[in-house]
N, C-alpha and C positions, 0 to 999 in steps of 0.2 A: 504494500500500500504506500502510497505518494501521498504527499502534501496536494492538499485541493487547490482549485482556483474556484471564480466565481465571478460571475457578471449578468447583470440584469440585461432581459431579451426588452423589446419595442412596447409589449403591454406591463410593465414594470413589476416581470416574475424571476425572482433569485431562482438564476439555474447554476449546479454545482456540477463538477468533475473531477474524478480523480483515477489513477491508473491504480487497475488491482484485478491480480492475476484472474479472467487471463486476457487482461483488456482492457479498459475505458467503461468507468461506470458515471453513466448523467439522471441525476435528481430535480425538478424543478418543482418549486413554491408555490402551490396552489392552494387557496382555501385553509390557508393557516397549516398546512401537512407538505409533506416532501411526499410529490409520488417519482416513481420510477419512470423513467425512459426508457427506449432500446438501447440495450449496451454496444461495446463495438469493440469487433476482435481484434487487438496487437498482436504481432511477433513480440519478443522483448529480445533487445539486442543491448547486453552490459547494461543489466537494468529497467528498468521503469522509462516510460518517455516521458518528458518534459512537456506537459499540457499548455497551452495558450485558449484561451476563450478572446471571440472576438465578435463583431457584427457584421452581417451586412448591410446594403444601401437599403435594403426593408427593413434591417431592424432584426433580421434573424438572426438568430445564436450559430457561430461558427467553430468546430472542435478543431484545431489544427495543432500535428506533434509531428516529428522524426521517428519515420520506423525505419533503423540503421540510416542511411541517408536519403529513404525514398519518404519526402513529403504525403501525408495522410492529412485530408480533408474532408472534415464531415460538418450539414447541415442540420439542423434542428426545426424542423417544419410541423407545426402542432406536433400531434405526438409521435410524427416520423424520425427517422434518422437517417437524412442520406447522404450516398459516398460521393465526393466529388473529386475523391485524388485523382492526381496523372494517372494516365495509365501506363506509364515509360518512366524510370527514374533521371533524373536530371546527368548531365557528363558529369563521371567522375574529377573529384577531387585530386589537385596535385602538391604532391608532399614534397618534391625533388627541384633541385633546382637545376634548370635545361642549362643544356649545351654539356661538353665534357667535363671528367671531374676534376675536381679542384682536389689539390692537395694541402687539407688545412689542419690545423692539432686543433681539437675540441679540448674542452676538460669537462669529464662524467656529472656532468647535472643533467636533472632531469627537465625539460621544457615542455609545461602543459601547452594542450594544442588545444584553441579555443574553438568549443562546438560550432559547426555549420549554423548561420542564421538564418531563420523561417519567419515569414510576415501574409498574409491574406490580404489580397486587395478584397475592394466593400462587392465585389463581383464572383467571390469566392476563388478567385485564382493565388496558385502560391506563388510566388519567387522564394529563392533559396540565395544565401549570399557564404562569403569566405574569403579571407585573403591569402592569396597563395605569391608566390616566389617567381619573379621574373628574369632576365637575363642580370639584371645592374639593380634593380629595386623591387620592393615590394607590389604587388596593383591587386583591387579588389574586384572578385569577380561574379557578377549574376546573373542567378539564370531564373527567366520569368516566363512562366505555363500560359500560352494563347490560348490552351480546350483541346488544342491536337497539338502541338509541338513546344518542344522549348527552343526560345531566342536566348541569343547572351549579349551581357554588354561589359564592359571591362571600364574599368577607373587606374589610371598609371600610374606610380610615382607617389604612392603611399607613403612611404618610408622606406630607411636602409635597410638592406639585405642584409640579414645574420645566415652566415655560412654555416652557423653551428644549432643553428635553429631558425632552418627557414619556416616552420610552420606555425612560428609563434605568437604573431602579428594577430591583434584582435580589431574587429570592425565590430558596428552596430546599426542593422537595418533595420528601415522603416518605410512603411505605404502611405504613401500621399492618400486620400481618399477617391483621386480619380486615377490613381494605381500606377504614379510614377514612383521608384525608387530612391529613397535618400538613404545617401552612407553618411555617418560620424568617422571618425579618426581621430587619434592621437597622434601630433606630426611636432616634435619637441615639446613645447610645454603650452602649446593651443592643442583644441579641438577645432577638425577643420570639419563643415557640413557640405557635402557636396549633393546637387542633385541634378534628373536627370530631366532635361528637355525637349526629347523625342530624340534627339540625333547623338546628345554628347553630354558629359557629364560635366556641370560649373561649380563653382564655387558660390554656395549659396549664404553662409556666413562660417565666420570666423569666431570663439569665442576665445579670448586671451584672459588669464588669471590675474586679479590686480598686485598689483607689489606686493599687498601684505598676506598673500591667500600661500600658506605655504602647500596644500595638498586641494586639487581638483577632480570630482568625480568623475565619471563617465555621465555625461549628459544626456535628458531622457529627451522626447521631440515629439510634439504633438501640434493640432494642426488645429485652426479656427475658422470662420468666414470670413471671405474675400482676402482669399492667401494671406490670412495671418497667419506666423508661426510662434508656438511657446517652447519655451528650453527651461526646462530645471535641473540643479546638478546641486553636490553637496560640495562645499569648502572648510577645509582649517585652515585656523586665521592666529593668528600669533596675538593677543592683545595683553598689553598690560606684563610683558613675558608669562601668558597664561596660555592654553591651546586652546581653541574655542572651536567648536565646530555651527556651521549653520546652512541653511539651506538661500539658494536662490532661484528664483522662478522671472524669464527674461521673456520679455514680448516683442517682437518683429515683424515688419512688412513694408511694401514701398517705398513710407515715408522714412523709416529711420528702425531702430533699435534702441530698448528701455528697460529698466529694472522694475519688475512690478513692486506695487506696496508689500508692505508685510502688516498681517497685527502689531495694532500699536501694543497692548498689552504683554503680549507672551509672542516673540520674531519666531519666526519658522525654524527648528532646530530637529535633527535625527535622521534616520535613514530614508531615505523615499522607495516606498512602497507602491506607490500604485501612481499613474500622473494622466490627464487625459484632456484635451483642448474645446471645443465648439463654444457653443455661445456662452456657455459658464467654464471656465478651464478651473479643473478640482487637481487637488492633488492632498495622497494619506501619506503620512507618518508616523512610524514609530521611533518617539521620544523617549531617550534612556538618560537625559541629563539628569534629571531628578532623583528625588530615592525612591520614588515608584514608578515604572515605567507606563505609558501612554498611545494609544493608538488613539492621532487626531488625523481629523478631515478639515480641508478648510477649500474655500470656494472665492471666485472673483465673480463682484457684479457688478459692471460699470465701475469697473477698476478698482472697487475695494473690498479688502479682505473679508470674509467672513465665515467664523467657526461655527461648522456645524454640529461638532460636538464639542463636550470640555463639563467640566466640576469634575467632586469628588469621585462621583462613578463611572467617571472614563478612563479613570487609571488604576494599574492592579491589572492591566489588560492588552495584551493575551493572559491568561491563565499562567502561571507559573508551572504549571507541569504539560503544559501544550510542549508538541512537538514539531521541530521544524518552522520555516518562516508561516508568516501567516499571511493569505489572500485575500484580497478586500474585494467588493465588488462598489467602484464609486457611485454616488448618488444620483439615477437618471430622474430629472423631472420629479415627483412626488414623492417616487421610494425612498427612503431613508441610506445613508450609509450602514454597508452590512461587511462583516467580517468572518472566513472560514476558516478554520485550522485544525491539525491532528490533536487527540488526547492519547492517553494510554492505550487507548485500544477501539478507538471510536474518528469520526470524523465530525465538526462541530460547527451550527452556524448561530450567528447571534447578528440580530438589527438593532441598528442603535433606535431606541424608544425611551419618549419618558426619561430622561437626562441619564442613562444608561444602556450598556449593553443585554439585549434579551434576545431568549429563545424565540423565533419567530414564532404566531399562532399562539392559540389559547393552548397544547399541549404541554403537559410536565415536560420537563426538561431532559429526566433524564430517559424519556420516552419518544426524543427529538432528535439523540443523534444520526448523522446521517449511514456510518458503517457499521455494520451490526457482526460481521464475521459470521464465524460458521452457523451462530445461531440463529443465522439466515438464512442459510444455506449459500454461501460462496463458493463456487469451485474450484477446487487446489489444483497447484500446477504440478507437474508430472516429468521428471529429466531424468533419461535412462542414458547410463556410461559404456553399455558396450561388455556384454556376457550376465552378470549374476548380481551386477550391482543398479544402483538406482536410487535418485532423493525424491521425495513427497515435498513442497513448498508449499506454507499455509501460513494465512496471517489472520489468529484467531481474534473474536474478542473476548475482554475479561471474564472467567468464569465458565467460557465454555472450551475452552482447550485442553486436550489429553492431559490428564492426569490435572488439571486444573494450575498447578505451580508455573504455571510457563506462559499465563494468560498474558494475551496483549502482544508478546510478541511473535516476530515472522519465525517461524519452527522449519527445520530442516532435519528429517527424519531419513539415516540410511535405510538400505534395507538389502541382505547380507541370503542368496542362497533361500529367500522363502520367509526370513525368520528379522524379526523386526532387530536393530543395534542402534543406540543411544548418539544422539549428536554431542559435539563438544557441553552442551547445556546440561547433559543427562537426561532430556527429555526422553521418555517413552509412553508412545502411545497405547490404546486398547488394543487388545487382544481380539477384537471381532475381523472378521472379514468375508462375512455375508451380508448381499444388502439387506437392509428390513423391509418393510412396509408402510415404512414411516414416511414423515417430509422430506426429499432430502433433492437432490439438485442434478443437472447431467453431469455424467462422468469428467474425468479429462482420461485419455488410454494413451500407451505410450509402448512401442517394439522395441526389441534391441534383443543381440546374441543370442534366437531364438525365443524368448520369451515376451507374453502380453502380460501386459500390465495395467487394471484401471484403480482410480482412484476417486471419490467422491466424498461429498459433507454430509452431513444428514442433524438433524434435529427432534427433538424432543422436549417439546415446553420449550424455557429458553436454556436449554442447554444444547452441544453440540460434540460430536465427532468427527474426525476422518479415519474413511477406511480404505482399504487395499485389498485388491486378489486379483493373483497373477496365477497362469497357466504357461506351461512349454511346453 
């Protein structure tokens, strides 16, 4: 299970997603209850995908993630779900630097290589981005889905080429709304914004760090009416020989470029979470200067700030036993700002109401969350090694996992010749391995060195098991 996202669809319903074996699960907010949607089948490649929620030019909720490097797009249409991926993966990615080799001495570090970036134009088309290594410099390269084919377009002259890590060079793509591509960069100590205008790519602003700004973020980029553009990023700022961190949110277009207001009361300060442009440009933060930490929203209208949340009951929040970052879904039109995130063994949503965070709906709370685990009947994933061995992967919730001790978390159960053997945890599961007659969910089955193998959830009240039975 993955950290959720969230984002209100056009009729201002919280639709949730999160990746969990063995797929993509979507909830949406009706009538005070989460009902279920069609789920949607992953590969998983090194992991979980990285979910994005997004809309289209109707207002429809868009699922889009990396399955290995083949872009996956899906639609949300009343209670449909449909596929809109390519049908062809985009050209491979290049990790080497052309022409013949260079004879250079590296020393053994390791250089992360930043994920392929994915964006959905409001038409549901992907483009995919990445900067790869050219003869003399770095250039970033995209490839953007017409319906039947991919085009590319190339950006030069990035930055220097590292012989010792050509793949290391991170970009940040974003979709215009009528589905032109903008690249960010880091090119010494600006951020440079380049975008595309049907034939080549310009230089659409520049942002430069002031004197006193010793550390600048990666800057977010969202979009308003009549080509306005917003930028916010975070700074440290040396004052007073103190470190101070804050945030800035920049507006731009035609006429010029400007620093928007802040709260006079309490300046914008903490990580940015969530940032989004149109007629109200919003942007969430979580605030950790104080000794309680804070997830605020604040909004512009006609240029001036204003919080839509804050007192006593908006801090203390996230949870202190939540896991993982937490997703917001910004405030469209009437909906409230709402916030999702993992607990121990559950998935969790809370709308800001009433000068606090709350359970949406008239439902108890702890009758709200959105993952239930096996005692929902989830079905476990299944990876056979090749002769007599093979794991069961399940991520239970509290209370209902084998043997109960191991509740909450992802359990990885070998299985040895027929005969069940303990993971590093010492978890061991039940002893059954006939199905019952009970609740319980479709299989997942899995071959290897002659032998079948299925595996499934089953429930009883609210408890839960996984079981197994294999045949050669």
């Amino acid at each position: 299970m993955t950290s959720p996202v969230a984002i209100y669809d056009a009729e201002g319903r919280l639709v949730v997603a999160w990746a969990e074996a063995p797929g993509v699960r979507l909830r949406r907010l009706e009538g005070g209850r989460f009902q279920d949607l069609p789920p949607i089948a992953a590969e998983q490649y090194r992991g979980f995908p990285e979910l994005m929620l997004t809309r289209d030019k109707q207002g429809r909720v868009l699922v889009s993630f990396l399955e290995d490097l083949r872009p996956r797009v899906f639609r949300v249409d009343g209670t449909r779900v449909q596929d809109l991926s390519p049908k062809t993966p985009p050209p491979a990615r290049v990790f080497d630097i052309p022409g013949p080799p260079r004879a250079v001495a590296c020393p053994a570090v390791a250089h992360p290589v930043p994920q392929s970036q994915l964006v959905v134009d409001g038409d549901g088309r992907p483009m995919v981005a990445w900067a790869e290594p050219g003869l003399r410099a770095m250039k970033a390269v995209v490839h953007r889905w017409t319906g039947s084919a991919w085009v590319t377009w190339t950006l030069p002259e990035i930055g220097p080429l590292d012989p010792c890590a050509p793949a290391s060079k991170s970009i940040t793509l974003t979709a215009h709304p009528k589905g032109h591509p903008y690249i960010t960069f880091r090119k010494d100590k600006a951020f440079i914004v380049e975008a595309w205008n049907g034939r080549s790519f310009y230089v659409e602003s520049t942002l430069i760090p002031e004197h006193d700004t010793l550390y600048m973020g990666d800057p977010w980029l969202a979009f308003g009416p009549q080509n306005v553009r917003f930028n916010a990023w975070n700074e440290r700022v040396a004052q007073g020989g103190v470190l101070r961190e804050r945030v800035r949110v920049w507006r731009s277009d035609e006429k010029g470029s400007r620093i928007m207001k802040q709260p006079a009361a309490r300046p914008l300060v903490g990580q940015i979470v969530a940032f989004a442009g149109g007629e109200r440009p919003r942007i969430a933060l979580l605030d950790m200067s104080g000794p309680r930490p804070e997830l605020r929203f604040v909004a512009w209208e006609t240029d001036a700030p204003i919080e839509l949340t804050g007192g006593p009951d908006a801090a203390d929040f996230p949870p202190a036993k939540s896991y993982g970052f937490p997703a917001v879904a910004l405030p469209e039109g009437s909906a409230p700002p709402a916030v999702v995130y993992r607990t121990e063994n559950a998935i969790a949503a809370r709308v800001w109401s009433a000068g606090s965070y709350r359970a949406p709906g008239a439902a108890a709370e702890t009758n709200e969350e959105l993952g239930r685990g096996v005692a929902e009947g989830v079905p476990p994933a299944i990876v056979m090694h090749g002769g007599p061995s093979w794991q069961i992967l399940h991520d239970p919730r509290k209370g209902a996992a084998p043997g109960g001790q191991h509740a909450g978390r992802a359990l990885a159960f070998g299985v040895e010749m027929g005969a069940w053997s303990p993971n590093e945890a010492g978890a061991a599961p039940g002893n059954s391995v006939s199905r019952s007659e009970g609740a319980s969910v479709d299989p997942a089955i899995a071959a290897s060195g002659g032998a079948v193998c299925v595996a499934w959830s089953e429930r009883e009240g609210d408890e839960g098991r996984v079981l197994l039975r294999c045949r050669r």
